[in-house]
C-alpha positions in Angstrom: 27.9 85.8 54.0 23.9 85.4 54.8 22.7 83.8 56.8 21.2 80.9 54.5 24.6 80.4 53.1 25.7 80.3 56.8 23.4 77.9 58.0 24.7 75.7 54.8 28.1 75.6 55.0 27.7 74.8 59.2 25.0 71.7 57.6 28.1 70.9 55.1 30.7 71.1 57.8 28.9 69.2 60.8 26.3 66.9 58.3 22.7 67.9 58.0 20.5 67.6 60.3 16.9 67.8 58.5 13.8 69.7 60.2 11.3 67.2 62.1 8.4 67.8 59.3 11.5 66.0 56.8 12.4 63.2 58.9 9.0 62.2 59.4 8.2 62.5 55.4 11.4 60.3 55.4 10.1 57.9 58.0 6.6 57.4 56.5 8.2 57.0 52.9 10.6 54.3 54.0 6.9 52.6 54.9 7.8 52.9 59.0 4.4 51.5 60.5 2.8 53.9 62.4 3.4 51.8 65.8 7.1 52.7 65.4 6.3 56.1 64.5 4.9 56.9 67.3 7.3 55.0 69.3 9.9 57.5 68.1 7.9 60.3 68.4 7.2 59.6 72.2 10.9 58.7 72.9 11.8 62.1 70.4 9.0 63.9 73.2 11.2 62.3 76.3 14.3 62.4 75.0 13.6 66.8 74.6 12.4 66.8 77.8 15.7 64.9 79.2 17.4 67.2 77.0 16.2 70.5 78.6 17.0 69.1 82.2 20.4 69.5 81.9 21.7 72.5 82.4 25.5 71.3 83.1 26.6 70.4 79.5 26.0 72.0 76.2 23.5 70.0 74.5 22.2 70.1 70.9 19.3 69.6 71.4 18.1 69.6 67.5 20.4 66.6 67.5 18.5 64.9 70.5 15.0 65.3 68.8 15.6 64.1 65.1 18.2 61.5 66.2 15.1 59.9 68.8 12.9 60.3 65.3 15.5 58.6 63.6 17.1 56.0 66.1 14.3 53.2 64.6 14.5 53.8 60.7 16.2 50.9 60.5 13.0 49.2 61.0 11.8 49.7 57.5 14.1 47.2 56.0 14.4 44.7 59.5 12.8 44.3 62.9 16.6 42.1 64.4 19.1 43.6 66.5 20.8 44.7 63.3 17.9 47.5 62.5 20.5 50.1 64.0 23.4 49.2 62.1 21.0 49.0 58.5 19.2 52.7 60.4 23.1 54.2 60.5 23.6 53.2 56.8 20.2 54.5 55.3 21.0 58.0 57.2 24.7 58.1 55.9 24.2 56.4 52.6 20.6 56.7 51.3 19.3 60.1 53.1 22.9 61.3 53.4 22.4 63.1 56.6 24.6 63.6 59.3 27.0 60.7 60.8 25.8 61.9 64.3 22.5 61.3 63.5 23.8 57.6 61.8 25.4 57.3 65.5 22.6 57.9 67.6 20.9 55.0 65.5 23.7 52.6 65.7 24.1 53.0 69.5 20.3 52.9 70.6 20.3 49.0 71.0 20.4 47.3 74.7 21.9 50.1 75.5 25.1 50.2 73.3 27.5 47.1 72.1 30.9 47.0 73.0 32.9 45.7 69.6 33.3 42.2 71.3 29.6 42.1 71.7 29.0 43.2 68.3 31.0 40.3 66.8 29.3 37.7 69.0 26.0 38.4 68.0 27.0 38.7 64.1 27.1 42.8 64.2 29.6 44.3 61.8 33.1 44.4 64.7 32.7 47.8 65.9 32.2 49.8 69.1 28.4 51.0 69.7 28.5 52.3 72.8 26.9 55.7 73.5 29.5 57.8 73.7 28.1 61.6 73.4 25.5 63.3 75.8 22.8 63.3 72.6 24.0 59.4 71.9 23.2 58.7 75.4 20.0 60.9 75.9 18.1 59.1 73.1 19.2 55.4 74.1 18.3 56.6 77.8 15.0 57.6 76.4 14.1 54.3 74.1 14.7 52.2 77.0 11.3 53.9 78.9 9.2 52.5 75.9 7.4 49.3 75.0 6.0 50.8 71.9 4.3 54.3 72.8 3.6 52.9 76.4 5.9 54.4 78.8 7.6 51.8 81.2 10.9 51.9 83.7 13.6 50.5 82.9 12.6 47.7 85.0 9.7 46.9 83.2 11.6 47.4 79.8 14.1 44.3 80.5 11.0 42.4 82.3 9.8 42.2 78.6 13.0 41.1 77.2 14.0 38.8 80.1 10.1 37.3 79.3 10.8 36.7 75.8 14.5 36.0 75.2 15.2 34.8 78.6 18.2 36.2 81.2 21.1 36.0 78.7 24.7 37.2 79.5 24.0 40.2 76.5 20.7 41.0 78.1 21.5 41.2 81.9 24.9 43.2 80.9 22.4 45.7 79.1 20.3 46.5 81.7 23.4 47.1 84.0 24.8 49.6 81.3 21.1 51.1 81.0 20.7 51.2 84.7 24.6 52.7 84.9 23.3 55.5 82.0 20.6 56.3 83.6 22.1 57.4 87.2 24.6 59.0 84.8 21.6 61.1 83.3 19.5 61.7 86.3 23.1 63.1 88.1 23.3 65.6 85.5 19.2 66.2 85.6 19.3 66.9 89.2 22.7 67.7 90.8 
């Protein structure tokens, strides 16, 4: 078998995962504004750089970069909590890309929604929690960025706490960002 067919039957088997040059002609033909593209290209940039820290797991790390370009397409069709869940559907059922790529989007928010969560806040009832090391990487990674600004994570739920006010969804959040990021930074460093 050559290699191309190789390469193709391993896309077929595991979903395909497009170069960066096609998910950004993807992005920019869904009519992303180019604030959000260059929020996903920083977090795509910091999410890499996490990526190549951890020496301790085996991590894809093509996954990491075109899931962090990806986590915000759903933002072409809403700007609500729900742009992850509509981001997960337009890479499974409109691009028809890989489901782990549809997973990295769907777990980004807040810092992943249990399926109690979901249903509270009118999500479709299902768990979307970061699960995988890429999952986790990339909704690690949003979570340092107002924008393309970089912030801590501190400064991140500041903004939220500002606008939306110290909810129970919002302070449960930051605890599960706060707990993913020691996770992280263990396997960065240790």
């Amino acid at each position: 078998m050559n290699q191309n067919k190789k390469n193709m039957t391993e896309n077929t088997q595991q979903g395909f995962i497009p170069a960066k040059s096609e998910a950004l002609k993807a992005l920019f033909n869904l009519g992303l504004n180019r604030h959000i593209i260059n929020h996903v290209l920083a977090v795509s940039r910091k999410a890499t750089y996490i990526a190549t820290l951890i020496s301790s797991r085996t991590i894809d790390l093509r996954l990491v970069k075109i899931g962090a370009l990806l986590h915000d397409i759903g933002r072409s069709k809403t700007h609500e909590l729900d742009h992850a869940i509509v981001g997960g559907q337009i890479i499974r059922e409109e691009l028809n890309w890989s489901d782990k790529l549809a997973r990295i989007a769907e777990t980004h928010i807040l810092g992943g929604l249990s399926k109690e969560e979901a249903l509270k806040i009118g999500l479709p009832p299902k768990d979307y929690l970061p699960k995988t090391i890429e999952e986790k990487i990339v909704c690690l990674s949003d979570k340092y960025f107002i924008g393309s600004n970089e912030v801590s994570i501190e400064g991140r739920f500041e903004n939220w706490f500002n606008r939306y006010g110290q909810t129970e969804l919002l302070l449960t959040a930051k605890k599960r960002v706060e707990q993913l990021e020691t996770e992280i930074y263990r396997l960065m460093y240790l």
